[in-house]
N, C-alpha and C positions, 0 to 999 in steps of 0.2 A: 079131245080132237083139236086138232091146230086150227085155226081161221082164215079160209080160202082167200088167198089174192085175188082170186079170179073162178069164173066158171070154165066148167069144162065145156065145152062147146066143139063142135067136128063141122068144117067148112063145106062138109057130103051132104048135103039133103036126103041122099035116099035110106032109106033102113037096112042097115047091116045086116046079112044071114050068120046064122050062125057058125059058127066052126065044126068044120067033120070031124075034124081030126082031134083026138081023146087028149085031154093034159096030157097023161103020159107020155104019148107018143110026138108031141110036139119039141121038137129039137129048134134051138134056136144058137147062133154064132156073133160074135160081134165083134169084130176090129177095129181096135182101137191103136193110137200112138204111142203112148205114157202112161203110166199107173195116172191114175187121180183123174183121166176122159171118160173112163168108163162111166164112172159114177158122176159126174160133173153131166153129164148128156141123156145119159141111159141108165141112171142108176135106177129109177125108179121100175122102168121094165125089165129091168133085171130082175130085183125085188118081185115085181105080181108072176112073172114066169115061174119062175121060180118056187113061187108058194105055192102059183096052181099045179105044180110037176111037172112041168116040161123043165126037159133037158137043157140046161144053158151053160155056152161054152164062151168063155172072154178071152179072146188073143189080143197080145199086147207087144208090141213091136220094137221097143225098146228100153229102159229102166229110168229113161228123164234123169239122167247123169247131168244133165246144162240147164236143170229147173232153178227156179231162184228161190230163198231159202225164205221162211218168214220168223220161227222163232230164232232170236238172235242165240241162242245155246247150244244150235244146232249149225251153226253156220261155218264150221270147220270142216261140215262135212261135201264144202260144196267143190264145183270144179277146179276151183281159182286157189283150191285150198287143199284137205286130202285127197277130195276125188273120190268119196264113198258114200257121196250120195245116191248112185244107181242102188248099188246094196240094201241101201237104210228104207230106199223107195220100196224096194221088194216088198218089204217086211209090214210097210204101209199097205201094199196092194194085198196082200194074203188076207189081213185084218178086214180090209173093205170087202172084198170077196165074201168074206168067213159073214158079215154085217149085213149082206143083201140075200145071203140063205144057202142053200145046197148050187153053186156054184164051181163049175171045173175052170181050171186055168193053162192058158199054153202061153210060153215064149214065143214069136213068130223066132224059127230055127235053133232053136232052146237059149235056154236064158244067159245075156249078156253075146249074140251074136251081132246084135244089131243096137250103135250106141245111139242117144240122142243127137240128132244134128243142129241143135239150137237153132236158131234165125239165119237164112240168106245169107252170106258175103260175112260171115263172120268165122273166126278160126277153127272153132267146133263143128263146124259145114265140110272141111280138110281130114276131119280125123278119117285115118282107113278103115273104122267097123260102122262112121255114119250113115244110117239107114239111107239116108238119099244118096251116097254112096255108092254103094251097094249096087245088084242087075234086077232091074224089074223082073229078068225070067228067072230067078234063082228067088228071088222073094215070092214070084207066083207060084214056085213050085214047091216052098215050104208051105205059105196058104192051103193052097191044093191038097195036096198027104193031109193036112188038119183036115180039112172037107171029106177027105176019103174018109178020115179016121172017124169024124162024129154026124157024119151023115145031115147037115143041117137043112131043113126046109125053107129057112131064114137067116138070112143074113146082112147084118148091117154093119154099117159104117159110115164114112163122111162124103159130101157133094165132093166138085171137083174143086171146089176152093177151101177143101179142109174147115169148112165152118168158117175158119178165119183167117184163114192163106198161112197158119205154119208148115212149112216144108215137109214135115214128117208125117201131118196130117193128110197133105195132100200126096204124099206117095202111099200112106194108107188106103187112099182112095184107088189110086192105079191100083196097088198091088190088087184088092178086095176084086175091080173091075176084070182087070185081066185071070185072077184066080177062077173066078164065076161064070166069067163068058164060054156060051155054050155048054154047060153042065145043067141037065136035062135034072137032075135029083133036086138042084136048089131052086125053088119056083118063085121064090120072092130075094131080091135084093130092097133095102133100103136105105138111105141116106138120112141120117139124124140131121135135125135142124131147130130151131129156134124162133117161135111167131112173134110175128111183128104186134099183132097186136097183144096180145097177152103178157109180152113181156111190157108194154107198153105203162099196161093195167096195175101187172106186179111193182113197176118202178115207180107209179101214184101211189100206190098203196105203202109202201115203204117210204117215201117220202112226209105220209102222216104218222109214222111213230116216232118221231125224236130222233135222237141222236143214235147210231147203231156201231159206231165207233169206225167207220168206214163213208166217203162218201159215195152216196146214192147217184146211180148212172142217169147222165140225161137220156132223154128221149133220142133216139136216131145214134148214141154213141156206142152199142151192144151190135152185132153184126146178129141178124135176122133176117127171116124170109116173108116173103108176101103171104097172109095168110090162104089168099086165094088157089097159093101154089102147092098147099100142105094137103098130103092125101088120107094121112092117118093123125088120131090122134089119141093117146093112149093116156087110159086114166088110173093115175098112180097116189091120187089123195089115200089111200088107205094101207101105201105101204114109206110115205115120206117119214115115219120115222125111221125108217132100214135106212133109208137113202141120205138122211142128219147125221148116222149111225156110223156110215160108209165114208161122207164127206168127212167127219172128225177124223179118222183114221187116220187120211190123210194130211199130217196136221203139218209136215213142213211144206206144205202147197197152199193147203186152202184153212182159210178163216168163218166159222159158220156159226149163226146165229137161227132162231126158232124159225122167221122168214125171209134169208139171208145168204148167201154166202160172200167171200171175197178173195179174191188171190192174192199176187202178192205187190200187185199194185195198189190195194188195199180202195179199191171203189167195188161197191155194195150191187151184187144181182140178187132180183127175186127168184127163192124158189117158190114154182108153181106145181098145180095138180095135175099136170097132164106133160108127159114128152110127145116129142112133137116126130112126123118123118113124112120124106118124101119118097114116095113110091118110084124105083129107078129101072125095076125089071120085073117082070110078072105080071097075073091078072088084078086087075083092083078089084074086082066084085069082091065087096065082103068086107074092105078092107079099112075102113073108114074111120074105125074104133078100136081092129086089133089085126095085131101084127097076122097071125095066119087067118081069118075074117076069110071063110069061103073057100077054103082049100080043103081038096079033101087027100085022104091016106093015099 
């Protein structure tokens, strides 16, 4: 068993009810930007959904064609060069998918309709398939047909700052917003996020093992939320090998160690036992601990 950075701890005082609704029947969605968000945020809920049987669906919005590369062997394959790293990504994401269990996957508008838009003001922001691009009503209504298609109770995605203010992120977020609003079947939206204190914890704690070939984040340099603001908090120690398993995959994005990972800025996050979210639509009762916490059929 790996050695906890941290306790799992829920900022809810009151006692979760139980879930009505049977594994089975629990369907669950998640919108992401890039191959390698899914698992980087939510890989861990991915993994326990998944194992408990509820249905889990990953939409993934565009193939991180303007990712930066990390092993140098691979690095022909990038923008600046043959421009098949969307491709190669793919083939990443199937692997991470296949890693965190019985997992379905969709293209937002099938795969390669919608390219990465790398960062703000930069030339990859101009291409004519970059997702920011693009018509928020025409991206909401590929979203949508996916909701018709897998009927989800849940769905998540990112605040309205993308987590970290990338562009693709945060049109991730409109699209999910505008797909969602008013749709009477989906009873929970929610927003992945990152606590402040925990990750806090995770970054001491990585700070006393040596060298990890990566430097270790300061305190306040990780974009986080107030933990006071976190509604759920989902506990995934028992499936962070899936989630080790998922991150390797992705191996020209992310650098991973037993309590680790790193991109390709090559500075060191702790992973922890718990993802984190913020409640954006629906009821909270119940919801403290787990994603459908109090809903019933």
């Amino acid at each position: 068993m790996a050695i906890s950075l941290w306790a799992v701890t829920s900022p809810i005082s009151s006692t979760s009810s139980a879930s009505a609704i049977s594994p089975e029947s629990k369907r669950l969605l998640l919108v992401h930007a890039h191959p390698d968000d899914e698992t980087l945020t939510t890989g861990g809920t991915i993994a326990r959904y998944a194992a408990e049987g509820a249905e889990v669906t990953v939409v993934t919005c565009t193939l991180g064609e303007e990712g930066e590369i990390i092993p140098p062997a691979l690095a022909g394959l990038g923008a600046w060069a043959a421009d098949q790293l969307g491709g190669y990504r793919s083939g990443e994401l199937a692997a991470a998918c296949a890693a965190l269990g019985q997992v379905r996957h969709r293209y937002l508008g099938g795969i390669g309709r919608w390219r990465d838009s790398g960062m703000a003001g930069t030339p990859s922001a101009e291409h004519p398939r970059a997702f920011t691009r693009g018509t928020l009503d025409e991206q909401a209504a590929q979203l949508a047909a996916l909701l018709d298609e897998f009927r989800p109770q849940v769905v998540v995605s990112y605040d309205a700052f993308g987590g970290y203010g990338h562009p693709d992120h945060i049109r991730a977020h409109q699209v999910t917003t505008a797909a969602t609003e008013g749709r009477a079947d989906v009873a929970r939206v929610f927003h992945t996020v990152a606590s402040e204190e925990q990750t806090r914890r995770g970054l001491a704690g990585l700070r006393g093992m040596g060298d990890l070939g990566a430097r270790v984040a300061a305190d306040g340099e990780l974009p986080t939320v107030a933990d006071a603001g976190i509604s759920t908090v989902v506990d995934v120690e028992p499936y962070r090998r899936a989630k080790i398993a998922a991150l390797t995959a992705h191996a020209t994005q992310v650098s991973v160690g037993e309590h680790h990972f790193a991109l390709s800025n090559g500075i060191a996050q702790p992973l922890g036992d718990a993802e984190h979210y913020v409640l954006a639509r629906g009821s909270a009762e119940g919801c403290a601990a787990e994603l459908f916490g109090g809903l019933t059929p």
